[in-house]
C-alpha positions in Angstrom: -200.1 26.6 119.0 -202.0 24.9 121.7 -202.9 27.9 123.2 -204.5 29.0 120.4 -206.6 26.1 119.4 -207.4 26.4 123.0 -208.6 29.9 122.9 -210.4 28.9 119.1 -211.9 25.7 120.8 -213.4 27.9 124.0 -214.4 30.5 121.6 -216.5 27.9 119.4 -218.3 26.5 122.6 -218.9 30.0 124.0 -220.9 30.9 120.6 -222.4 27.3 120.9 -223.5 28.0 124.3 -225.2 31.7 123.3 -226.5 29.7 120.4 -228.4 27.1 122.9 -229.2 30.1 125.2 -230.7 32.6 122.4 -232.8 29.2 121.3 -233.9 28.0 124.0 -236.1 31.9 124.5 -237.2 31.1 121.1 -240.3 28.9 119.8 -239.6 27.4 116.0 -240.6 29.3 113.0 -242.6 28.7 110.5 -244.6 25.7 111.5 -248.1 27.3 110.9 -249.7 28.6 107.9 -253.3 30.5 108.0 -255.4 27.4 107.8 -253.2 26.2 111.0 -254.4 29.2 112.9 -257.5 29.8 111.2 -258.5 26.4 113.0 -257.0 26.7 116.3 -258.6 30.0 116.7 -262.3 28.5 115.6 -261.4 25.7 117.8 -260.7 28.3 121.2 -263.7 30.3 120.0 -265.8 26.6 120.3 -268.8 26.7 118.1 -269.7 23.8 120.0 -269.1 24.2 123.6 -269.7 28.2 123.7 -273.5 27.6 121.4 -274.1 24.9 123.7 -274.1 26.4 127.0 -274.5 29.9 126.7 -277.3 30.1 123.7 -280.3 29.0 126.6 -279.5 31.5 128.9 -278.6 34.1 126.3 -282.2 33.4 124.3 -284.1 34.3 127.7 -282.5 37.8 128.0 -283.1 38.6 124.0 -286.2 37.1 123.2 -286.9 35.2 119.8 -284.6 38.0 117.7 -281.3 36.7 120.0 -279.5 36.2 116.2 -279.5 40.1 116.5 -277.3 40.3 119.6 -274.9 37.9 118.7 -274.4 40.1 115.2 -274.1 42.9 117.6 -271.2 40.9 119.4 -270.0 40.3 116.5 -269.3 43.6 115.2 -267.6 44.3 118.9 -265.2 41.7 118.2 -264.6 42.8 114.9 -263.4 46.4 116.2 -261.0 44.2 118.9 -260.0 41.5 116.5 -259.1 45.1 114.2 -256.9 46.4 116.7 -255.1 43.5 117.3 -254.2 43.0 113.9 -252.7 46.4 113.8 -250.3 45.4 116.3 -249.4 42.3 114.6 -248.7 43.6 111.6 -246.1 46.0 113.1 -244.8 43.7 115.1 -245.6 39.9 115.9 -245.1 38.5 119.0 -246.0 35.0 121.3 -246.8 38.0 123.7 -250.0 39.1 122.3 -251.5 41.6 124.4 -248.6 41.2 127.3 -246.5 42.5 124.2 -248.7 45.4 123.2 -249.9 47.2 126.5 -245.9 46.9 127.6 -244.3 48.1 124.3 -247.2 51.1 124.5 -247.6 51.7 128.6 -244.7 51.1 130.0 -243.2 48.1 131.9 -245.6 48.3 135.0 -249.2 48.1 132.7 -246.8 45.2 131.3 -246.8 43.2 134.2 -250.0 43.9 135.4 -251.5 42.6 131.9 -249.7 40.1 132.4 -250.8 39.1 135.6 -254.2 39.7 134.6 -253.9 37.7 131.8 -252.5 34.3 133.9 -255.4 35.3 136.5 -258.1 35.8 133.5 -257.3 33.0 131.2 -255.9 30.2 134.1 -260.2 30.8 135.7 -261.7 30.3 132.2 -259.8 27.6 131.1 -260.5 25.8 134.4 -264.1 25.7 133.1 -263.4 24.2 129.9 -261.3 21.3 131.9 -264.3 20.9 134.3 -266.5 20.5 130.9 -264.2 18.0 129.4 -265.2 15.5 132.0 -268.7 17.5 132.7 -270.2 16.8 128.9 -268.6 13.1 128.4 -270.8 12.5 131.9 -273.6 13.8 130.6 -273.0 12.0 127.7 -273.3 8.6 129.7 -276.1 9.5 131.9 -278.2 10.5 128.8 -277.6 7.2 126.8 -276.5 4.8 129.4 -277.5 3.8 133.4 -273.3 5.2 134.2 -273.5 8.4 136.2 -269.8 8.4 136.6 -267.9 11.5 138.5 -267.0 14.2 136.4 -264.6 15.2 138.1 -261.5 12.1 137.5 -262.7 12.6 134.1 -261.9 15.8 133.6 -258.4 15.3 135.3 -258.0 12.4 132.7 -258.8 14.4 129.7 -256.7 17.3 130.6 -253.2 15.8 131.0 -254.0 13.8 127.8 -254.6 17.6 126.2 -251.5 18.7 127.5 -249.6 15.8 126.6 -250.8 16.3 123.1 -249.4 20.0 123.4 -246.6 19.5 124.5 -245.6 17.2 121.6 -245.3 20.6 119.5 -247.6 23.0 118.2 -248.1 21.5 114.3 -248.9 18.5 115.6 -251.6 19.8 118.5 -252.8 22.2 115.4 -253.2 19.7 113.2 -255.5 17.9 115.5 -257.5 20.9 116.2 -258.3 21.6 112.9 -259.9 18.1 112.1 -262.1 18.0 115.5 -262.7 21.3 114.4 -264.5 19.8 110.5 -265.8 17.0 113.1 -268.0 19.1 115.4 -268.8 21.9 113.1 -270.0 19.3 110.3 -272.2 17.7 112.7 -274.1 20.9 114.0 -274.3 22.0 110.3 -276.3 18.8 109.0 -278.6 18.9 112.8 -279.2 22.3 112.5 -279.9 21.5 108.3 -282.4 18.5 109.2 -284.5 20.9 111.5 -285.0 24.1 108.9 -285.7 21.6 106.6 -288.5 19.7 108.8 -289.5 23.3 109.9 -289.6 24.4 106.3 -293.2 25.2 106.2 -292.5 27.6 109.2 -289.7 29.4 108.5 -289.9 33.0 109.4 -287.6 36.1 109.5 -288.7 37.2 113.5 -285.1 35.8 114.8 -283.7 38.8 112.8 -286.5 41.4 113.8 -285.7 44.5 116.1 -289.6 43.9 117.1 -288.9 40.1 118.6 -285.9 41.7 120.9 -287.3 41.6 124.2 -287.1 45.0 125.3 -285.8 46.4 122.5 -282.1 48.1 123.2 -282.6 47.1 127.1 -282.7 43.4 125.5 -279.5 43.6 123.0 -277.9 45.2 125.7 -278.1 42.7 128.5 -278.0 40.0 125.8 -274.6 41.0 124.7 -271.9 40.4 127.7 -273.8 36.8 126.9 -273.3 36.8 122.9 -269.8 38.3 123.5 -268.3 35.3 125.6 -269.3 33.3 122.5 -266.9 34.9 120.9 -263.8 34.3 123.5 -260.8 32.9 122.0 -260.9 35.0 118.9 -257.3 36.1 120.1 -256.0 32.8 119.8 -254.0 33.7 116.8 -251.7 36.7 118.1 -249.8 34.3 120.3 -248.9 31.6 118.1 -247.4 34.4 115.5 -243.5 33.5 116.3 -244.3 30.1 115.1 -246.4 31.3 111.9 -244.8 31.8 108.4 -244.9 35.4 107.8 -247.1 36.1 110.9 -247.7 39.8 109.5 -250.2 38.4 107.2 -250.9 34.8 108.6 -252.0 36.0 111.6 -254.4 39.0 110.5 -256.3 37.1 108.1 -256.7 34.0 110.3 -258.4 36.8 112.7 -261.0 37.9 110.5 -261.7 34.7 108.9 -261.9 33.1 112.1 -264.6 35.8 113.6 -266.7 36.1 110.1 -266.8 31.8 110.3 -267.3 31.9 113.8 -270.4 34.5 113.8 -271.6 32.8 110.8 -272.3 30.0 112.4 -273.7 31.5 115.7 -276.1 33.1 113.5 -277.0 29.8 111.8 -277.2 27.9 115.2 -279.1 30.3 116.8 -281.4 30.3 113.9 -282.2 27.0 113.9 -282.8 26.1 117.6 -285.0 29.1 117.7 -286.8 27.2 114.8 -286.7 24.0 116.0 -288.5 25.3 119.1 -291.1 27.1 117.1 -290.2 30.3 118.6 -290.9 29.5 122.1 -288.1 31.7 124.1 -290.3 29.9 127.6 -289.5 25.9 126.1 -285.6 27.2 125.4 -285.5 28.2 128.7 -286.7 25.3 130.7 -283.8 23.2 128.5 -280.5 22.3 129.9 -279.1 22.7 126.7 -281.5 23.8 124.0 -279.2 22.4 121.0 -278.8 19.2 122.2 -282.7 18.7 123.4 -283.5 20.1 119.4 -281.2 17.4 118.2 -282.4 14.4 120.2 -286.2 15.8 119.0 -285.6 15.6 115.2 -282.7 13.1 115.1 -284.0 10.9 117.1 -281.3 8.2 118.0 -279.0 9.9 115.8 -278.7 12.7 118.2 -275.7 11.4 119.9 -273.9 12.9 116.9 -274.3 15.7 118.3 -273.2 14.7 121.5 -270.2 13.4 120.2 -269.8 17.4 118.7 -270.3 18.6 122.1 -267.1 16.5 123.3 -264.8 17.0 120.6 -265.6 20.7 120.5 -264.6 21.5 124.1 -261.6 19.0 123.7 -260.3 21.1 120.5 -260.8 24.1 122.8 -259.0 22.8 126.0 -256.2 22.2 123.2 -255.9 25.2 121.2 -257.0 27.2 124.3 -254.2 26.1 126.4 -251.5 26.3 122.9 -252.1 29.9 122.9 -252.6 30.9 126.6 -249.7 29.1 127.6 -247.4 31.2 124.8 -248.5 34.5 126.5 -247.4 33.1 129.9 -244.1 32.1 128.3 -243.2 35.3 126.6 -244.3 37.5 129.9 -241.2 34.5 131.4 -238.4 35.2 129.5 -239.1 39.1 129.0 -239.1 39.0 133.0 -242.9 40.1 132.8 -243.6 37.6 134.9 -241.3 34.4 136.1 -238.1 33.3 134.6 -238.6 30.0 134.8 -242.1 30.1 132.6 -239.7 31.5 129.4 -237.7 27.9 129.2 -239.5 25.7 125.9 -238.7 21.8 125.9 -235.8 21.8 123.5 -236.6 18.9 121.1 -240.1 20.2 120.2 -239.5 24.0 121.3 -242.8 23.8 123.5 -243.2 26.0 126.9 -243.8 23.2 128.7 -243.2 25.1 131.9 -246.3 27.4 130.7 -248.2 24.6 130.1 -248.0 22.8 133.3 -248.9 26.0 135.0 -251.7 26.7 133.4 -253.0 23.0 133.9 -252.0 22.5 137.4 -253.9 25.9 137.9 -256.8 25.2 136.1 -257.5 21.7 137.9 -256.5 23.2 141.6 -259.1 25.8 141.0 -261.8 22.4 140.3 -260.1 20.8 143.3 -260.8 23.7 145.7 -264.5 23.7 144.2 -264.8 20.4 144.2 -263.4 20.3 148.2 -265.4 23.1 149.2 -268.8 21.4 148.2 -267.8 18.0 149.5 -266.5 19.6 153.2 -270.1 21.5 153.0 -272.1 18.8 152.0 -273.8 20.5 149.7 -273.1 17.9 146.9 -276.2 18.4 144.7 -275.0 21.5 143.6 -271.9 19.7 142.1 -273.1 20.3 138.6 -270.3 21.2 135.9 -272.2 23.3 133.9 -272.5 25.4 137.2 -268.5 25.6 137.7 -268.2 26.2 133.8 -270.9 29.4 133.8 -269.1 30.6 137.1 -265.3 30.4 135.6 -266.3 31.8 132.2 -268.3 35.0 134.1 -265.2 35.6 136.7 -262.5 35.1 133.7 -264.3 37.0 131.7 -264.5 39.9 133.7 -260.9 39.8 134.1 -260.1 39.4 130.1 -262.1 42.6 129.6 -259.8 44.6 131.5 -257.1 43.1 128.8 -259.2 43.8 126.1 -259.9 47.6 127.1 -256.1 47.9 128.2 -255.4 46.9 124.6 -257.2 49.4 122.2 -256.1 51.9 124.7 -252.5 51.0 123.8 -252.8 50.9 119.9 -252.3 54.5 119.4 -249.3 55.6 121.9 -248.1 51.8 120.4 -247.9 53.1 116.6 -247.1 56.8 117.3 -244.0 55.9 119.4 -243.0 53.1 117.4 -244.3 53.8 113.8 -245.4 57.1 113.8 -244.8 57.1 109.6 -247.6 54.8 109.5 -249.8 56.3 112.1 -253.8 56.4 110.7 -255.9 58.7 112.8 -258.9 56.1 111.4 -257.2 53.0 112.1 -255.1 53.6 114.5 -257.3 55.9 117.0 -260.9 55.6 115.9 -261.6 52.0 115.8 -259.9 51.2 119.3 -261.7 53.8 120.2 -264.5 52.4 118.9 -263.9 49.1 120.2 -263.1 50.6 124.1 -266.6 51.7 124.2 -268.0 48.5 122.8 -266.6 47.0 126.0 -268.9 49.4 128.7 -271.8 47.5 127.9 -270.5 44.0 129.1 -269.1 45.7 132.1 -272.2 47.4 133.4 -273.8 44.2 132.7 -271.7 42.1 134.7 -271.3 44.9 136.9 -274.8 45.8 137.9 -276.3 45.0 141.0 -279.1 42.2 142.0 -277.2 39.1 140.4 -277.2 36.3 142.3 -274.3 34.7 144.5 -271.4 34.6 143.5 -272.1 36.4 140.2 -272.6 39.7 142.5 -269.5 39.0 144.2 -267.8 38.8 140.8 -267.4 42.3 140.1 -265.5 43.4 143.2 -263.3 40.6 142.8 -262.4 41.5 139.8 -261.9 45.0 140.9 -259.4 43.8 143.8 -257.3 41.4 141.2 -256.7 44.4 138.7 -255.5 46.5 142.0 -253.3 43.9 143.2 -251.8 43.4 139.9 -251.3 47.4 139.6 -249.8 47.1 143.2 -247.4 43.8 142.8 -246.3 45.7 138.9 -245.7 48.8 140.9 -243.0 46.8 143.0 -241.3 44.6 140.6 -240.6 47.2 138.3 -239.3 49.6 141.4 -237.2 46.6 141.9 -235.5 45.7 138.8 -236.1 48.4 136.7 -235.3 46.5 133.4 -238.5 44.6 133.4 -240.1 43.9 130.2 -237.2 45.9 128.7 -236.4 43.1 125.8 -240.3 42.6 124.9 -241.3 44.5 121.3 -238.1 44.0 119.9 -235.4 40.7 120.9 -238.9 38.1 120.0 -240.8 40.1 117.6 -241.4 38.2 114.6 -240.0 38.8 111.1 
């Protein structure tokens, strides 16, 4: 009799212990609805923080018709955003494109997407941490005599972020989506005040082929530019084991999230050109063109915009590092990539171990920048928005090698896995389609005559995908069931 409550008893705490085990690979279910990740992924796109600091730059290359490349990005990231939603509609995953390109390539392009994807992501996210403390500085110098360090400030605002992340995805979310009304209500009513001031000198040359500088030469270098804007539109894809019925939550959050987002590039773009009566030179020689339109028809109000600035890189630090961090976790606990990265905090089921990785990563790569200036003494050059364009150009780079492994995958994906519901048209053409979208941002970024280190860029992108295909090559040889439980065990339902 004792024996056999014995053997009953271990028999309860062995399932109890598999229970605990199988949960603690898991993230919780059905937390988010579409709103949720409608709202984190508008948030990682950053209407605020992308407009603000790429737009100048971006309105030099194009000319007064600029609007016209960023609806040409657009459509590029419609075609991706597409192909993405195909995947998650057959199967959901915290993954994202770690999943796909393994499930369709084979466990070595699985771990070098993977590795690509810490590499890629880690670097761009480091320039949104440097811009957390680099626009609340500016902030001060602007209105105040403080020219305080950016750089404490940055470290500051960071852990806070992550502390707010790790409390559990509804409640970072949640948060999100209000600084996400915040900053986007703002712009809206600046960007209102000036077409209404301008009103008398409204015209339609933003949306004319003729006011492209340069035509297609214009669009094209314009576009790598008007495409960055639009990084983070993937947000969605990895927060999909936490979604109620990801299959449709997380497809429509994509295309509302890109239509919203484009719209109101469009409608920003619009009105700075306005508000600078159509002088590409004036946009130019300003910092940042939105802001200097602001403080010219708001007058003291202008630090509304300002505040829009802060809260929208502080939603994107947040819902950047939500989604980033759940890739990272899911290449962990398929053995993609470390063990240890697949573990989630029990009482809020948050990859904590993700999360610290990609924020200890993020602010080392500041440190070393930071270090490196200070040991040169070339300390005027310590500018954030420097840093910031630097890590968004080298991440980037190394995101478009996940982006053109992806639509490559969607076809041997669904004809392996789903062939019933294999569409020559959806399935082959418009990856297709969106692959060859992605040669214009890489000749771009690619072509000599850039200055340092944005010529230097290129070849170190080159040398991070051929290290990746070289460390895959080995792990895989070594344990051979790599990546073997991703696509299936943590696909959503």
């Amino acid at each position: 009799m004792t024996s056999s409550a014995g053997n009953a008893s271990d028999k309860q705490q062995s399932a109890k212990g598999h229970a605990v085990s199988e949960r603690g690979n898991h993230l919780k279910p059905g937390q988010l609805g579409t709103a949720d990740v409608t709202a984190s992924t508008i948030a990682n796109i950053g209407p605020g923080i992308d407009f603000y600091f790429a737009f100048g730059v971006l309105a030099v290359t194009a000319g007064v018709a600029a609007p016209l490349t960023i609806l040409a990005a657009g459509v590029a990231v419609v075609l991706l955003a597409f192909t993405v939603a195909e995947f998650t509609k057959a199967e959901p995953s915290a993954g994202s494109f770690i999943t796909y390109v393994e499930t369709a390539l084979g466990p070595r392009a699985g771990v070098a997407t993977a590795l690509l994807v810490t590499i890629g992501y880690t670097v761009a996210m480091a320039g949104v941490f440097t811009m957390s403390g680099g626009m609340v500085a500016m902030a001060l110098a602007h209105y105040t005599s403080w020219h305080l360090a950016w750089g404490p400030l940055a470290f500051v605002l960071t852990v806070g972020a992550i502390w707010l992340t790790a409390r559990g995805v509804k409640l970072s979310t949640t948060a999100v989506g209000v600084a996400v009304l915040v900053q986007v209500a703002i712009m809206v009513v600046v960007c209102v005040v000036v077409l209404v001031d301008q009103r008398g000198h409204l015209s339609g040359a933003p949306f004319s082929w003729a006011h492209l500088t340069d035509g297609l030469t214009g669009l094209s270098t314009g576009f790598p530019l008007a495409l960055y804007m639009f990084i983070g539109w993937e947000n969605g894809p990895a927060l999909a084991e936490e979604c109620r019925n990801p299959r449709r939550t997380v497809p429509r959050a994509l295309y509302i999230s890109v239509a919203f987002g484009g719209a109101l590039f469009v409608f920003f773009a619009y009105a700075t050109v306005t508000g600078f009566n159509y002088d590409v030179s004036s946009i130019g020689r300003s910092s940042v063109p939105f802001l200097t339109v602001a403080d010219h028809y708001l007058g003291g109000a202008a630090v509304m915009a300002w505040v829009a600035g802060i809260v929208s890189v502080l939603a994107t630090l947040v819902a950047g590092t939500n989604s980033q961090a759940r890739m990272l976790f899911d290449g962990g606990r398929t053995g993609l990539l470390p063990a240890w990265l697949g573990h989630v905090r029990s009482r809020v089921d948050t990859p904590v171990n993700a999360l610290l990785v990609m924020a200890g990563a993020g602010l080392g790569i500041i440190g070393i920048w930071w270090v490196s200036h200070l040991i040169g003494g070339n300390t005027e050059s310590m500018n954030p928005v420097g840093l910031y364009a630097e890590c968004s150009t080298m991440g980037t780079i190394v995101i478009l090698f996940v982006y053109s492994l992806t639509t490559l995958s969607l076809p041997f994906f669904i004809w392996r896995r789903h062939r019933q519901s294999f569409s020559p048209l959806r399935h082959l053409a418009i990856p297709l389609l969106g692959f060859l979208t992605l040669i214009v941002p890489f000749v771009e970024l690619c072509k000599p005559g850039q200055p340092v280190p944005y010529s230097e860029f290129p070849f170190i992108g080159l040398a991070i995908v051929a290290v990746a295909a070289v460390i895959a090559s080995l792990v895989v040889h070594r344990h051979p069931r790599t990546g073997s439980g991703e696509g299936t065990e943590f696909s959503g339902t």
